[in-house]
PDB file of N, CA, C, O and CB in Angstrom:
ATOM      1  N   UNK A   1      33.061  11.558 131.045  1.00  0.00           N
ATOM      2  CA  UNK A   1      33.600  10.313 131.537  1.00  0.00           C
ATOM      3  C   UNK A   1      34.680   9.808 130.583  1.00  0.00           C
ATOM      4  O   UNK A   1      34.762  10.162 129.407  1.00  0.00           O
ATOM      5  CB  UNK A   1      32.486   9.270 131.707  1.00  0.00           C
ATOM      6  N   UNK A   2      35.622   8.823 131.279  1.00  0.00           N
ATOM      7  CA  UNK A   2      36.425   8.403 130.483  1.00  0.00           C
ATOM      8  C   UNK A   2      36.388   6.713 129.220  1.00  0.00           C
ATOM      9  O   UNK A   2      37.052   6.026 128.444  1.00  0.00           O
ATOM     10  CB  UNK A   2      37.374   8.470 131.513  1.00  0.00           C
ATOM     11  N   UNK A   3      35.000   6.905 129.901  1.00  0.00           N
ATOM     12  CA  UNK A   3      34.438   5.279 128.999  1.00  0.00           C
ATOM     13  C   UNK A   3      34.372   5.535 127.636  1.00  0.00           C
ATOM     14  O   UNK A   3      34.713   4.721 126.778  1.00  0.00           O
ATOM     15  CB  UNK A   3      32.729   4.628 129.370  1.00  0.00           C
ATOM     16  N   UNK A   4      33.930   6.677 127.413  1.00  0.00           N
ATOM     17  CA  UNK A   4      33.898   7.024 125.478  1.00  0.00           C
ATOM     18  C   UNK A   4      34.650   7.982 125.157  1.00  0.00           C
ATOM     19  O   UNK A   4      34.361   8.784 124.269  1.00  0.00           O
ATOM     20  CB  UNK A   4      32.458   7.557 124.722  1.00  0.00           C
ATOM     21  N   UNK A   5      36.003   8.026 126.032  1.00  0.00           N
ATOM     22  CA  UNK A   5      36.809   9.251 125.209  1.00  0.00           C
ATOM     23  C   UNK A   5      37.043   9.205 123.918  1.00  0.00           C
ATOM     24  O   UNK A   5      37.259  10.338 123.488  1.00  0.00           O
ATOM     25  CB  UNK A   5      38.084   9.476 125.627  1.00  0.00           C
ATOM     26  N   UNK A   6      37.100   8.297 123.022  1.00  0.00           N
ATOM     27  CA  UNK A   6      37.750   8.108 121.819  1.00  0.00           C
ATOM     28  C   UNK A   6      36.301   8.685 120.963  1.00  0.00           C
ATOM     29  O   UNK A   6      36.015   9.856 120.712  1.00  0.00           O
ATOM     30  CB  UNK A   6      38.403   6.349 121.540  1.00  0.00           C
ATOM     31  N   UNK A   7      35.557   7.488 120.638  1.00  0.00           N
ATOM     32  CA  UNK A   7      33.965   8.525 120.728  1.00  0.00           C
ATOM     33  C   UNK A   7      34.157   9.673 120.329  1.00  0.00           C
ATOM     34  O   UNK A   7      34.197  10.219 119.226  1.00  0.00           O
ATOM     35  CB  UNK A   7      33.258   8.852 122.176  1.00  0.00           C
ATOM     36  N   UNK A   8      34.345  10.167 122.000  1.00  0.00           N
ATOM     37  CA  UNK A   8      33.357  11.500 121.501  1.00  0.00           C
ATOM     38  C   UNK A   8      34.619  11.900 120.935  1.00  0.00           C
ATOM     39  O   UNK A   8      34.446  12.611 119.945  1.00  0.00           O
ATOM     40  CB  UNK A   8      32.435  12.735 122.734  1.00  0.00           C
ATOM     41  N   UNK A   9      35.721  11.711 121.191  1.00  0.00           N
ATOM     42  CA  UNK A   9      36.215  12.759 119.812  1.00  0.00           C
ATOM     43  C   UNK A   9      35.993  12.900 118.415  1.00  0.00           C
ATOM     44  O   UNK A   9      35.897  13.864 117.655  1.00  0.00           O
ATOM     45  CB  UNK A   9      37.355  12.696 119.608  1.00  0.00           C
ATOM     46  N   UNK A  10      35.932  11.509 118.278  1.00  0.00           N
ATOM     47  CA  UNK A  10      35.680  11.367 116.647  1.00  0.00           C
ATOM     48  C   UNK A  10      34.423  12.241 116.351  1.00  0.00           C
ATOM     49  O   UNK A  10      34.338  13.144 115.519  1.00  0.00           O
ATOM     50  CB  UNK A  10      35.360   9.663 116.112  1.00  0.00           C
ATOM     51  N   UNK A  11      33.688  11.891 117.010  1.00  0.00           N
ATOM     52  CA  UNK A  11      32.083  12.902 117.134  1.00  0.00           C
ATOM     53  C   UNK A  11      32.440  14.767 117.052  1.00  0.00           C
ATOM     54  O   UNK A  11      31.786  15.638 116.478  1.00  0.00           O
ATOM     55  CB  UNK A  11      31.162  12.518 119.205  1.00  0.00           C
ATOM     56  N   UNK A  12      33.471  14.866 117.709  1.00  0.00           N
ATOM     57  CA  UNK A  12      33.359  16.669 117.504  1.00  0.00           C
ATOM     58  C   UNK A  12      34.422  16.823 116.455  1.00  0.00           C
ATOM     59  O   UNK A  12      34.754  17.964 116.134  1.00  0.00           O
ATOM     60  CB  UNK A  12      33.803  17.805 119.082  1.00  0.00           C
ATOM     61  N   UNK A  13      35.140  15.499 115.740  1.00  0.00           N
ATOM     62  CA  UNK A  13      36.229  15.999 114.595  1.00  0.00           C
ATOM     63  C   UNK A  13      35.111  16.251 113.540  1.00  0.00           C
ATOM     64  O   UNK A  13      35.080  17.353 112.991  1.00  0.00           O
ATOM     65  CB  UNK A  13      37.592  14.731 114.029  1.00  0.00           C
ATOM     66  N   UNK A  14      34.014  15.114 113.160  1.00  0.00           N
ATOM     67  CA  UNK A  14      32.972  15.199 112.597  1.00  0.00           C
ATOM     68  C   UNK A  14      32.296  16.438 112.552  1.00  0.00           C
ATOM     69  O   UNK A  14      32.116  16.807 111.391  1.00  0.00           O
ATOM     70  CB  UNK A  14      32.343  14.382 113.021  1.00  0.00           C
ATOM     71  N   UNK A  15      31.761  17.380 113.603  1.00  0.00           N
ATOM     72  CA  UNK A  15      31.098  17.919 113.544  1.00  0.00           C
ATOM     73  C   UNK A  15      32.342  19.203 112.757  1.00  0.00           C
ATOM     74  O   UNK A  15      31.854  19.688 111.736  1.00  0.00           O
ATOM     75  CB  UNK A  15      30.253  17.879 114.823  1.00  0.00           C
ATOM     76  N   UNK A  16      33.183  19.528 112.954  1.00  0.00           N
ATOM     77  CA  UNK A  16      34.349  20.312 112.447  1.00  0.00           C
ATOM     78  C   UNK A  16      34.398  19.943 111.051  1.00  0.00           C
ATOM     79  O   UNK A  16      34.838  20.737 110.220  1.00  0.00           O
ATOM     80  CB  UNK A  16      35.731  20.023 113.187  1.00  0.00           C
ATOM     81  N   UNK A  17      34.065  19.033 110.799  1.00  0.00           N
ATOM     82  CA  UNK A  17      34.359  18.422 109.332  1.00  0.00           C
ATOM     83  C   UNK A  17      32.832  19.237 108.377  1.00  0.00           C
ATOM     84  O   UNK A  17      32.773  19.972 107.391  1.00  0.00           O
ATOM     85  CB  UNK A  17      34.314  16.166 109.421  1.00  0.00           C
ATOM     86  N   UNK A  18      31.522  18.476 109.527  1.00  0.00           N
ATOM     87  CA  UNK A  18      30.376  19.580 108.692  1.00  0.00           C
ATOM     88  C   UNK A  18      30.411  21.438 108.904  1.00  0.00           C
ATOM     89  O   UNK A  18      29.583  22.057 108.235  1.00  0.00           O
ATOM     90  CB  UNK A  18      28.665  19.078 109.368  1.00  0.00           C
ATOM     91  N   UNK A  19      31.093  22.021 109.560  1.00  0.00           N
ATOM     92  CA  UNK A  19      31.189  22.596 109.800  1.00  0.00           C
ATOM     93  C   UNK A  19      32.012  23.149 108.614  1.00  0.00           C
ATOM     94  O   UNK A  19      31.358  24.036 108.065  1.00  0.00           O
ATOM     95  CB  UNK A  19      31.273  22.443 110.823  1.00  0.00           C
ATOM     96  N   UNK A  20      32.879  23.003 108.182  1.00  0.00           N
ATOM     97  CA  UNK A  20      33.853  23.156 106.981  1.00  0.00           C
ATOM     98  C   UNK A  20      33.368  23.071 105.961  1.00  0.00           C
ATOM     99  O   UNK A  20      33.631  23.985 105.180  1.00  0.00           O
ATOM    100  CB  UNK A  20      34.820  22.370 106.855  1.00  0.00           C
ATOM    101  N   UNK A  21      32.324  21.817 105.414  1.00  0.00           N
ATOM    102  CA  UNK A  21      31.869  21.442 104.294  1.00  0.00           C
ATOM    103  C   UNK A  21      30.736  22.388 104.035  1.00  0.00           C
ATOM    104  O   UNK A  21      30.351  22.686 102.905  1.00  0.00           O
ATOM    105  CB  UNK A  21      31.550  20.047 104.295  1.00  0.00           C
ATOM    106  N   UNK A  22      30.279  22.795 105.037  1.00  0.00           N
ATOM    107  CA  UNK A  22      29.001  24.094 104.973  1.00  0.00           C
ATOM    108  C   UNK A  22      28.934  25.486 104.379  1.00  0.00           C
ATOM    109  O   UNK A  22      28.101  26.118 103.730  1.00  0.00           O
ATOM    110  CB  UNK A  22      28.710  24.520 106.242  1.00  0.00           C
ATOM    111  N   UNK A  23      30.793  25.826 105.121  1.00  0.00           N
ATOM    112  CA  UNK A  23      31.498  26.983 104.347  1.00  0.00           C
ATOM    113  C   UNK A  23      31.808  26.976 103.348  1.00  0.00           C
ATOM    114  O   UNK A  23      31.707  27.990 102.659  1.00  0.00           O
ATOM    115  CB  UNK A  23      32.408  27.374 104.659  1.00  0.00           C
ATOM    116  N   UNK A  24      32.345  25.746 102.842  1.00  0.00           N
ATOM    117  CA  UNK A  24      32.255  25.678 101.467  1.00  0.00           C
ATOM    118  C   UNK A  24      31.191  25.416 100.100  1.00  0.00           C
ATOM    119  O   UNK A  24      31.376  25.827  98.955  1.00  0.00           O
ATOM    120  CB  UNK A  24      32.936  25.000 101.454  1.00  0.00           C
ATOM    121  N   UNK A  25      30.253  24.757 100.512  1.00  0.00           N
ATOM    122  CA  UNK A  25      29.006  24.805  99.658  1.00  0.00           C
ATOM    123  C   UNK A  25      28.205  26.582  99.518  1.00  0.00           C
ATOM    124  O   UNK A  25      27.647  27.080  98.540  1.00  0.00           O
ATOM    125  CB  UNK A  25      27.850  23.574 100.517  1.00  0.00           C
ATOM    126  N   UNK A  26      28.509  27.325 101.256  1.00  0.00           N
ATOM    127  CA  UNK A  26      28.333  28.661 100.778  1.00  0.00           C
ATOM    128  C   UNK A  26      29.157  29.671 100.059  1.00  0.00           C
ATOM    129  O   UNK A  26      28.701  30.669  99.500  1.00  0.00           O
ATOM    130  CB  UNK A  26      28.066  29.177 101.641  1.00  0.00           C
ATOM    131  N   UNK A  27      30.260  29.367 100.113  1.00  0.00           N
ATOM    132  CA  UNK A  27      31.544  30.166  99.391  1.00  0.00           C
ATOM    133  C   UNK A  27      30.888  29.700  97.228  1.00  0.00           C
ATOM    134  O   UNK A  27      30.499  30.524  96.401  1.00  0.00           O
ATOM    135  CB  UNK A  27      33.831  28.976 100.194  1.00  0.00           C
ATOM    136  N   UNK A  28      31.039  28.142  97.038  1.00  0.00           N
ATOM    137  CA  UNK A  28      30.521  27.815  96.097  1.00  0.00           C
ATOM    138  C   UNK A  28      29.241  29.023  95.620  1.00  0.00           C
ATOM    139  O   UNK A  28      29.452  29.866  94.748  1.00  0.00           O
ATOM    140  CB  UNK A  28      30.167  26.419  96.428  1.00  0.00           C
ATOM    141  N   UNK A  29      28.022  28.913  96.316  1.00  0.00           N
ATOM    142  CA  UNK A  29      27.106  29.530  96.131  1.00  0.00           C
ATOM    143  C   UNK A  29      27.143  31.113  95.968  1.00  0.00           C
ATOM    144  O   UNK A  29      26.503  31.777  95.152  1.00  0.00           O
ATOM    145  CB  UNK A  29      26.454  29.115  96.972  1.00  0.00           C
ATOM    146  N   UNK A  30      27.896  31.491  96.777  1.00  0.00           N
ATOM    147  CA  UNK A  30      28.207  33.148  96.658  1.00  0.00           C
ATOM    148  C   UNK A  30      28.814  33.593  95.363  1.00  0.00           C
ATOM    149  O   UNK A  30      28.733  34.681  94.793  1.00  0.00           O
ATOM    150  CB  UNK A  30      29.275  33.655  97.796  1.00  0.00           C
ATOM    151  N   UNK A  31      29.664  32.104  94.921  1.00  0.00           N
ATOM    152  CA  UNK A  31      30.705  32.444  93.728  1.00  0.00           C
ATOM    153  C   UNK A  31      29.684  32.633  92.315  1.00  0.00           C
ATOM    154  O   UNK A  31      29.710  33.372  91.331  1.00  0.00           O
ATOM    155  CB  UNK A  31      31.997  30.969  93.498  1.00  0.00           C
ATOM    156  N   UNK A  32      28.818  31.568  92.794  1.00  0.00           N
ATOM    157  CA  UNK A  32      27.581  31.554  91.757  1.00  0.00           C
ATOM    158  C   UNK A  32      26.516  32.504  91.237  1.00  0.00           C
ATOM    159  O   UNK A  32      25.980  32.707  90.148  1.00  0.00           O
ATOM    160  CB  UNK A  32      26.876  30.765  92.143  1.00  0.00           C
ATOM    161  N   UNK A  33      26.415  33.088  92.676  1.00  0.00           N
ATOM    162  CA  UNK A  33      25.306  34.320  92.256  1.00  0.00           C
ATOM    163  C   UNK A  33      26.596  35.973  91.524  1.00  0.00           C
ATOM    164  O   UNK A  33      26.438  36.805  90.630  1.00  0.00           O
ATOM    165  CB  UNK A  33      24.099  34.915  94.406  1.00  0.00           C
ATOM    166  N   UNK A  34      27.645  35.717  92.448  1.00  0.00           N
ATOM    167  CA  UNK A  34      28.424  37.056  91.749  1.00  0.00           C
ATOM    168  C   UNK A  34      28.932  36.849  90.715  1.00  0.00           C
ATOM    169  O   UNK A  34      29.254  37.820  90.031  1.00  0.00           O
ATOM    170  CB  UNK A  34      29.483  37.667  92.402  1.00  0.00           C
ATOM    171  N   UNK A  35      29.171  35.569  90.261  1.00  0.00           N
ATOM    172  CA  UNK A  35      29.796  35.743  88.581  1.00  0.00           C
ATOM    173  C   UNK A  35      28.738  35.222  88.001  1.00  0.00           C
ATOM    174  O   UNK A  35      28.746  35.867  86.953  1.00  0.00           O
ATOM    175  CB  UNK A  35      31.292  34.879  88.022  1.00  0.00           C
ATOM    176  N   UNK A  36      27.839  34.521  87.929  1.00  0.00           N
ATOM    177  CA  UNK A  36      27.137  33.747  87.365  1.00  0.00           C
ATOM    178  C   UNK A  36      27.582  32.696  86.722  1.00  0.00           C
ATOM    179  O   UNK A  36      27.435  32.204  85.603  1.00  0.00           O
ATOM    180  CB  UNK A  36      26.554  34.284  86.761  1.00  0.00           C
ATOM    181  N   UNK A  37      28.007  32.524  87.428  1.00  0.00           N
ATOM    182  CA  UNK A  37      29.221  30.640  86.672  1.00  0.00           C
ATOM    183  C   UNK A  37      29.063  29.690  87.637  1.00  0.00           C
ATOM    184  O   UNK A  37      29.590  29.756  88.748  1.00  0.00           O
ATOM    185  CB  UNK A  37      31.474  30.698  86.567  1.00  0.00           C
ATOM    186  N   UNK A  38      28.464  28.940  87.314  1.00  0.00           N
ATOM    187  CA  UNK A  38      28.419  27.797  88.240  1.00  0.00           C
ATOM    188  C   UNK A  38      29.820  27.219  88.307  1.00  0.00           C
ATOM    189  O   UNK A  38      30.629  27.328  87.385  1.00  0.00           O
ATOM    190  CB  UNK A  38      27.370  26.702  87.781  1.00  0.00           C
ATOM    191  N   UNK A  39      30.087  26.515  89.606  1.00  0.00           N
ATOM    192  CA  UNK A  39      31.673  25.546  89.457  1.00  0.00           C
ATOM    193  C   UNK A  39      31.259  24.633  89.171  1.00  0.00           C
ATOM    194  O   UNK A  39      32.142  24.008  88.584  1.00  0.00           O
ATOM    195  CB  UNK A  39      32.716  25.189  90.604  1.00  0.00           C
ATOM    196  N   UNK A  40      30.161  23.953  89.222  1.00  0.00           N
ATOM    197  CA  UNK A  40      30.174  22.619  88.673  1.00  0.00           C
ATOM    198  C   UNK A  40      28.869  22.370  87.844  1.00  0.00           C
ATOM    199  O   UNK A  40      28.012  22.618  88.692  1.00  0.00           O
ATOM    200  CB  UNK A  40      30.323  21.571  89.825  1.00  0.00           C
ATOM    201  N   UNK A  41      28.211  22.037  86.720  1.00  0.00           N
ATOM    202  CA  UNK A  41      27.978  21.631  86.188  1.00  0.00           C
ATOM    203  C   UNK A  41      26.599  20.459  86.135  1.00  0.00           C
ATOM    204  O   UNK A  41      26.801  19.261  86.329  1.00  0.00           O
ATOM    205  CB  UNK A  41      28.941  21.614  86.082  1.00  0.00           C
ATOM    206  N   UNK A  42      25.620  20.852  85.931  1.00  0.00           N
ATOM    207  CA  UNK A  42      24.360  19.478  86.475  1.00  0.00           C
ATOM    208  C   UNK A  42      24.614  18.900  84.945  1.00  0.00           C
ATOM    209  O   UNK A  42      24.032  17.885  84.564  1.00  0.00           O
ATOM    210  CB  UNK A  42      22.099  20.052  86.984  1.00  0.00           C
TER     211      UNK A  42
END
């Protein structure tokens, strides 16, 4: 429908956004186990 077009977009830019942030926490993690270097620091 056209009552929440705006909505739902913002809703599937969002989901594109976790979608991105996911690949990158696993890219992070992969980097971690093959070099053994963390990127960041606790």
């Amino acid at each position: 429908s056209d009552e929440f077009g705006v909505a739902r977009h913002l809703v599937n830019l969002e989901v594109v956004n976790t979608y991105e942030g996911t690949h990158d926490i696993h890219a992070l993690i992969l980097g971690r186990v093959i070099t053994g270097i963390a990127a960041f620091s606790n």
